[in-house]
C-alpha angles and dihedrals in degrees: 000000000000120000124291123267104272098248086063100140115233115201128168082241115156124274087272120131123263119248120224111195107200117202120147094000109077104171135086097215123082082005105146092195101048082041092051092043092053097047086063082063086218130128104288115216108199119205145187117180111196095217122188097139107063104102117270092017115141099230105224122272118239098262085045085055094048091050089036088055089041085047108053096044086058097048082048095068100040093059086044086049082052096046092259138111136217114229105214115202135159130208139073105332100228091059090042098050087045083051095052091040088057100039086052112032095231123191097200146013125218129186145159111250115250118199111219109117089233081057111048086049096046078049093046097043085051096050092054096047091050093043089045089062097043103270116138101240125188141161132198148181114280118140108032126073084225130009114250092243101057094059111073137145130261090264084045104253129116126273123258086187131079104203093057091041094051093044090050087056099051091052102067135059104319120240124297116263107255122264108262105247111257128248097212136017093186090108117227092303102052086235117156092219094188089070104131092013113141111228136189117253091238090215095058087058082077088219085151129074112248109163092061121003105214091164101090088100095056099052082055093062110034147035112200123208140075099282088046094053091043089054093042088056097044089049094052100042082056106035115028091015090090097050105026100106106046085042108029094098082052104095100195092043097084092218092134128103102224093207096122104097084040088057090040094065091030100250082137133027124218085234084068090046094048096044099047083045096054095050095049086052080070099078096033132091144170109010089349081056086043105057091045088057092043091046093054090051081060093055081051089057093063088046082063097052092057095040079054093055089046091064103027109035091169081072099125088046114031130056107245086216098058096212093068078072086089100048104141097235107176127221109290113253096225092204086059101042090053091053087050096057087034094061101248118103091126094249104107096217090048096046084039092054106042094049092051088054089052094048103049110006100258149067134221100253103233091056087055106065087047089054095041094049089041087057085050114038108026102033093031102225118151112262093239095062078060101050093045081055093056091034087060105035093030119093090210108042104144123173094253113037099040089052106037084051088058102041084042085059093040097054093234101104147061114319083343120180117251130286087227094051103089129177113239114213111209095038092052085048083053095054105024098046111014109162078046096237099144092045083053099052096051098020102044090157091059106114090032132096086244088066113095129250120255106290087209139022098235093209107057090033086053085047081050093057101044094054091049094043079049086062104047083055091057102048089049094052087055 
């Protein structure tokens, strides 16, 4: 091992093992914590505690549970391959930790900073209670490029822009090299110090769907765990990077990383994807130069979301443009909504879309922001019935990316686009997928009499829109 990051804390703690909880951060490479932990050459005792109870935690929806199951029993026998062992428990985090400090004797407690605002205050609640009893407890950064607090303003706030932010983080020092993935997580001794540690059985956690299975379409698509998120990002820098960013608005071009639900859980950090980007930038030049650039500002753009959240945690719940508070939604017309989520609302892109997304847990992005400002703006349902939909049914639904992409099409939300700009599905089809390849694959009925009437007429519900969205201007000048 290398030595360790130079905030690792050093105490005069007891000869106990060190405890790495693990939580959104499912890998052992480029993992601070678990870096720190082994530099103390001391029994690491590795952790996941499955919390729904702590107050103002989002419990999972049902595609997070199915990665979340597929993830940690990957991460279980990694850990197994390095002479280690995950604890599984369930429960309010601050009593279970408590409970692991005491069963073990730790000495100290290690773990990677989340950024909701439930759970900063369930991390920082935790810290104070251990230290208070003597245990060496420490977090570090380990899934943001740049901590939300280090990027301000001139005046010191924070940015609700995305160019100047962005352009505030580039300026300064450029992201850490990732931490190298360890060969062993025995500790000096070689003591396993999890003997005699309870664990949770993870399949009586019911993480999977059983009555019925709907998943099938998600273990089609996807293969959750580290390896698998190494090999999806060396696939794409050397086959879609050159192209991604002439073809990744194309849906059926296959130009995207798919790295989005991986960096999600944390099998893979966005200091691994910069770096191996940035390396592969090397031998590239002119577009090929050109799409690596623009692909790392998309990672940016996720850095955003999350320095959003920092500042705003009723993100998935409160319009960030507070006007937008009296926009006049009407009562949801449940048929429709449920033709919306089903794939038939009679426009090709949107059906396309949203049974792609039911039958493997994600959406091409770009389709996404046409089905989710078609929701919005030609069927006028609030944005946050939409984003409780994706947050149920995405793989990668995260607090701060699944909201601050429906607030962004809304035109509620930071550097949102706006409200009068409104996607029009069948001109987007025209230009996005042209040969309709990607309507083929998820919509093979479009064409036929079995394929549904328009749910809406574009142009009177975009005339719809655009009156309400007057109104709300003209409450919030008065």
């Amino acid at each position: 091992m290398t030595a360790p990051p130079a905030n690792t804390p050093h105490s005069n703690e007891h000869a106990g093992p060190v405890i790495v909880w693990f939580r959104d951060d499912l890998r052992v490479a480029d993992h601070p914590a678990l870096h720190a932990a082994l530099a103390r050459q001391r029994p690491i005792v590795a952790v996941y505690v499955f919390d729904e109870e702590s107050p103002g935690v989002r419990p999972l929806g049902g595609a997070a549970r199915w990665w979340l199951h597929q993830s940690l029993r990957s991460l279980a026998a990694t850990l197994e391959k390095l002479g280690g062992r995950l604890i599984l428990r369930r429960g309010a985090a601050a009593a279970i930790m408590a409970q692991i400090v005491d069963e073990t004797d730790a000495a100290a407690v290690f773990w990677n900073r989340r950024y909701g605002e439930a759970e900063r205050t369930i991390d920082t609640a935790i810290k104070a209670e251990l230290r208070g009893r003597g245990v060496d407890t420490h977090s570090f950064a380990g899934s943001l490029l740049f901590e939300p607090w280090t990027v301000q303003t001139g005046q010191g706030g924070s940015y609700s822009v995305f160019t100047p932010f962005w352009r505030s983080c580039t300026a300064g020092p450029p992201p850490r090299a990732p931490y190298p993935t360890p060969t062993s997580v025995a500790g000096s001794t070689g003591q396993n110090a999890t003997d005699g540690v309870a664990s949770d059985n993870l399949d009586d956690w019911g993480l999977e769907p059983s009555a019925p299975d709907w998943a099938a379409g998600l273990r089609a698509a996807w293969t959750p765990g580290e390896a698998s998120a190494q090999h999806m990002l060396q696939h794409f820098l050397t086959e879609a990077l050159p192209r991604y960013a002439a073809e990744r608005d194309e849906p059926a071009q296959n130009a995207t990383s798919r790295l989005s639900p991986y960096l999600r859980w944390g099998e893979i950090s966005p200091h691994q994807v910069w770096a191996a980007t940035q390396q592969a930038q090397r031998g590239l030049s002119g577009p090929a130069l050109t799409s690596a650039t623009r692909f790392l500002t998309e990672l940016g753009w996720r850095e955003f979301a999350y320095h959003v959240l920092f500042h705003a945690p009723e993100l998935a719940t409160t319009n960030l443009r507070p006007a937008f508070d009296a926009f006049p939604w009407p009562p949801v017309d449940q048929r429709a909504f449920a033709a919306w989520k089903q794939g038939r609302t009679g426009f090709a892109l949107v059906d396309a879309g949203m049974r792609e997304l039911w039958r493997t847990g994600s959406m091409h992005n770009r389709v996404r922001m046409v089905a989710a400002s078609f929701l919005i703006k030609n069927m006028l349902v609030d944005w946050r019935e939409g984003e409780r939909w994706f947050w149920d049914t995405l793989v990668d639904a995260d607090a701060a990316s699944n909201p601050f992409g429906w607030q962004w099409v809304a035109g509620s939300g930071a550097d949102a686009a706006p409200y009068f700009r409104i996607f029009n599905p069948e001109l987007q089809a025209a230009k996005f997928d042209p040969h309709q390849q990607y309507i083929r694959e998820y919509v093979p009925e479009y064409g036929t009499d079995a394929y549904p009437e328009p749910l809406v007429d574009l142009g009177e519900t975009r005339r719809a829109a655009l009156a309400a969205y007057d109104r709300v201007k003209a409450q919030s000048a008065n």
